[in-house]
C-alpha positions in Angstrom: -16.4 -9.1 1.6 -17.9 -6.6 4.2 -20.6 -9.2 4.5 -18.3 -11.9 4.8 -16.9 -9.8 8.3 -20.1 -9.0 9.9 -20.6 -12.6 10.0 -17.4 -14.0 11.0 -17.4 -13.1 15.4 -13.6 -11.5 16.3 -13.6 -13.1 19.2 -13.6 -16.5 18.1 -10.8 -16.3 16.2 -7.7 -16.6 17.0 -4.9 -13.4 17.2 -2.4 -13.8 14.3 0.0 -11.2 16.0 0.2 -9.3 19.2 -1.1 -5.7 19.4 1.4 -4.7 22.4 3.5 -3.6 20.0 1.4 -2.9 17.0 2.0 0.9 15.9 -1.6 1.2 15.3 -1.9 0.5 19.4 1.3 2.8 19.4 -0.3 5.7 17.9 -4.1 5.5 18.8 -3.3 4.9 23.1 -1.5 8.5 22.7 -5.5 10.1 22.4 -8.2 7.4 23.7 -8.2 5.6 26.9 -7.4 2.3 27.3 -10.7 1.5 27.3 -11.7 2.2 24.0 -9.2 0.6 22.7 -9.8 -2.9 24.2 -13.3 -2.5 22.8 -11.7 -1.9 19.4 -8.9 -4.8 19.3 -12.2 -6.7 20.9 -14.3 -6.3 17.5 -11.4 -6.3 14.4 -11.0 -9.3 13.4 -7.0 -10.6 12.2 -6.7 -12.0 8.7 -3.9 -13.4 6.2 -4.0 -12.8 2.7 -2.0 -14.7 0.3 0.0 -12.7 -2.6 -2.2 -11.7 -5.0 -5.3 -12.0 -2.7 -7.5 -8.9 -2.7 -7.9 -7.3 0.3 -10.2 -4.3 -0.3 -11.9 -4.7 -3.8 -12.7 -1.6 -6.3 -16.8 -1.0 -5.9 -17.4 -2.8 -3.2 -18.7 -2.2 -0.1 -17.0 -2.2 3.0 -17.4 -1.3 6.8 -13.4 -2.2 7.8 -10.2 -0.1 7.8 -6.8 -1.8 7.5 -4.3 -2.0 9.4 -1.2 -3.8 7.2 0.8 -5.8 10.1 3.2 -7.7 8.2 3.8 -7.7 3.8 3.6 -5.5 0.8 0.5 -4.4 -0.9 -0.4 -2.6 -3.9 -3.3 0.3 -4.6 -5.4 -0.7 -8.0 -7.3 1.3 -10.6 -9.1 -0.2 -13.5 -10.9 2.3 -15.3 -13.9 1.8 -17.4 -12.0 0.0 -20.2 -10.5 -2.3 -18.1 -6.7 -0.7 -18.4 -5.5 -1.7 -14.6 -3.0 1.0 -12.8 -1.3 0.6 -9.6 -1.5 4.1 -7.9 0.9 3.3 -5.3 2.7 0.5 -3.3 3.5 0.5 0.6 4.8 -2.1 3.0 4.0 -2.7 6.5 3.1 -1.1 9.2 0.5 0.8 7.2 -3.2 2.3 7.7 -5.6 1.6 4.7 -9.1 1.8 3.0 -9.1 5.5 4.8 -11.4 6.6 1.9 -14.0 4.7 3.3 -13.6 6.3 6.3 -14.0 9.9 5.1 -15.6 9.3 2.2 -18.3 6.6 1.2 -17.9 2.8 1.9 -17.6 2.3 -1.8 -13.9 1.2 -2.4 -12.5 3.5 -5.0 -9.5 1.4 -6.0 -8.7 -2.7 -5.1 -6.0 -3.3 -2.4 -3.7 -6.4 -3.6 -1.6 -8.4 -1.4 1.8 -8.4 -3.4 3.4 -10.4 -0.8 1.6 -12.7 2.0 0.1 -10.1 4.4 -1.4 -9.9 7.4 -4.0 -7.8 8.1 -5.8 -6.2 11.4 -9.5 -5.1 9.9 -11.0 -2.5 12.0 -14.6 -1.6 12.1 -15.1 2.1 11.0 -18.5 2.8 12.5 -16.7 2.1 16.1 -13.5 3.7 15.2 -15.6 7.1 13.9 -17.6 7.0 17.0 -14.1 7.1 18.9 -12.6 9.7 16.4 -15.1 12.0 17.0 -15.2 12.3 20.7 -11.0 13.4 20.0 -10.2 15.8 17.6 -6.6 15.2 18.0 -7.7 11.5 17.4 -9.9 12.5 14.5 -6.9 14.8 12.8 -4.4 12.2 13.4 -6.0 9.8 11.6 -7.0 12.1 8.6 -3.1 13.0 8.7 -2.1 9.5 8.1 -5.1 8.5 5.3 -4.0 11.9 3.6 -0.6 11.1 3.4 -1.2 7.8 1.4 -3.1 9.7 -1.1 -0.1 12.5 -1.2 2.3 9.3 -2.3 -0.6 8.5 -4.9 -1.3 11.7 -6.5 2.9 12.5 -6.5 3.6 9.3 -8.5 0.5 10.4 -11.0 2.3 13.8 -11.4 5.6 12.4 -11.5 4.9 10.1 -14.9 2.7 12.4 -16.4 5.8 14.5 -17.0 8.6 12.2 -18.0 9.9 9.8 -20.6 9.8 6.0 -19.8 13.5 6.2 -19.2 12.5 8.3 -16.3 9.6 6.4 -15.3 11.3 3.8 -14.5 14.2 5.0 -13.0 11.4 6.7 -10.7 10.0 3.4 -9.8 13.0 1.9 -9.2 14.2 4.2 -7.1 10.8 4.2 -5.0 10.9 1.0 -4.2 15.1 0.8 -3.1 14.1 3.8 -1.1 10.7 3.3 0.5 10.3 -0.5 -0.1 13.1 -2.6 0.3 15.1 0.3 1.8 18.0 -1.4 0.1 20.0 -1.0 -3.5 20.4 -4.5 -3.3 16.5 -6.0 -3.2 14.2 -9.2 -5.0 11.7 -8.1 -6.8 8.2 -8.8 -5.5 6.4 -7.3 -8.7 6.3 -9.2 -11.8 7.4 -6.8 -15.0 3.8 -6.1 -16.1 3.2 -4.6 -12.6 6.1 -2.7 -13.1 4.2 -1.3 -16.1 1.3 -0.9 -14.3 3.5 1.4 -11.9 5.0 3.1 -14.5 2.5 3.9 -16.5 3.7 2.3 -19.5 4.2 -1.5 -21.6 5.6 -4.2 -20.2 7.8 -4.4 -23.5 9.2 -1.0 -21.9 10.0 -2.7 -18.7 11.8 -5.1 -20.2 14.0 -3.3 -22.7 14.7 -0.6 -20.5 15.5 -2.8 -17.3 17.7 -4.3 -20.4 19.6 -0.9 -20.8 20.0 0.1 -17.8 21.4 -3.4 -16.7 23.8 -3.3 -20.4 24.9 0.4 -19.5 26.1 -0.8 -15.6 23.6 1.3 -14.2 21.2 -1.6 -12.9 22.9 -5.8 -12.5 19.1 -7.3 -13.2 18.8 -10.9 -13.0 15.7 -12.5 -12.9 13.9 -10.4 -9.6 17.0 -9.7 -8.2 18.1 -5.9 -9.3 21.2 -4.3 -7.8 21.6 -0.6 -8.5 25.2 0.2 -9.6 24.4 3.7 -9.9 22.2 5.9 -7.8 23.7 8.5 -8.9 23.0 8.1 -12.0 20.0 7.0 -12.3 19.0 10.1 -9.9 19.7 11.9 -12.9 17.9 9.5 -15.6 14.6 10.4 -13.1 15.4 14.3 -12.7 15.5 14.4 -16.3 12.7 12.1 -17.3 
C-alpha cells in the first residue's frame, strides 16, 4: 500500500475534511511552528475506507501514520496458524500505525475499517524529522502511540484471567464505555468479531449474549444491545 502513496501526489487530491479543527492540528501546533505544519498537511494525503477495508496490513511495509478522522477501526493479529485476534478497537479522533514510527515500517498487526473511515495518512520520515528537532513534540507523540498499546496489552491481561462469562461482559462494557459511550448502542461488530475480541467461539457469543439477554441483564436484538444492568454485569467482569 506504501507504494500505492508515494505515487499518488497530496496535492492533487482533493481535502475530505478540514484540518482547522482536526485534533491532530490541535495537539501538534501546541510544539511546531506553523510552518511545519503546512509542509505536513501539504504532503499527507486524505483517504476513505469502506467497512472492512484494510487500512494498515499485517507485514507490510509502510511509510504513513494515521490519523483516524471520522469511524471505528479495529487492531488485527493473525498468528502463524491463521487464528485472527482483534487486540483492540478505537473510534475517532485517533493516532495509528505508531509502531512504525518507533519501531520498523513492518506493520505488526492489520488495521480494519469496522465502520466507513476516513483517514489523514501522514508521512513518517517528515513527521520524525519534525519530532526530533522537539522533544516535547517527540514525547508527546510517544505518549499517545504508547497509550494505544496500554489499551492492547490491558485487554490481553484482562481475558487471560477470566471465564467467558467475564469476557464478554468486559467487551461489552468496553465498547458502552469507550465506543458508543452509550448503554443503549448498534452493534458495529458481527458476533465472530466479538469472538475475536473476546478471545473465545463465536458459539460463546451467541449463547452467552443469549443469557445475559434471558437473565434481563442485556435486551439483544439483532445489533441492537441495551444494558439493563451495569451493575451487574460490573460484577459478571470483576468476577470473570
Amino acid at each position: 500500500m506504501s507504494k500505492l502513496f508515494l505515487m499518488i501526489e497530496p496535492l492533487l487530491r482533493p481535502r475530505l475534511f478540514s484540518c482547522d479543527t482536526c485534533l491532530f492540528k490541535i495537539i501538534t501546533c501546541q510544539f511546531i511552528k506553523q510552518s511545519e505544519f503546512d509542509e505536513l498537511q501539504q504532503r499527507s494525503s486524505q483517504l476513505k475506507f469502506k467497512k472492512g477495508e484494510y487500512i494498515l496490513k499485517q507485514g507490510a511495509t509502510t511509510t504513513h501514520l494515521v490519523f483516524l478522522q471520522q469511524g471505528i477501526i479495529k487492531f488485527n493479529l493473525e498468528d502463524e496458524s491463521g487464528k485472527n485476534s482483534i487486540l483492540t478497537i478505537t473510534k475517532a479522533p485517533s493516532l495509528i500505525g505508531g509502531a512504525n514510527v518507533f519501531y520498523e515500517s513492518i506493520n505488526m498487526f492489520s488495521v480494519v475499517a469496522v465502520e466507513d473511515c476516513a483517514c489523514c495518512l501522514i508521512e513518517i520520515p517528515l513527521l520524525m524529522e519534525i519530532a526530533l528537532g522537539n522533544t516535547q513534540y517527540f514525547m508527546k507523540l510517544l505518549e499517545i502511540i504508547t497509550g494505544m498499546f496500554k489499551t492492547s496489552i490491558l485487554n490481553f491481561i484482562s481475558l487471560a484471567h477470566k471465564q467467558v462469562n467475564g469476557r464478554i461482559a468486559d467487551v461489552i462494557l468496553y465498547l458502552a464505555g469507550s465506543i458508543y459511550q452509550s448503554h443503549s448502542f448498534t452493534l458495529s461488530l458481527s458476533r465472530k468479531e466479538l469472538a475475536e475480541f473476546a478471545g473465545c467461539s463465536t458459539e460463546n457469543v451467541i449463547h452467552t449474549l443469549s443469557r445475559f439477554h434471558r437473565e434481563g441483564i442485556l435486551t439483544v436484538s439483532s445489533k441492537k444491545i441495551i444494558i439493563n444492568d451495569p451493575e451487574r454485569l460490573q460484577k459478571i467482569s470483576r468476577i470473570g
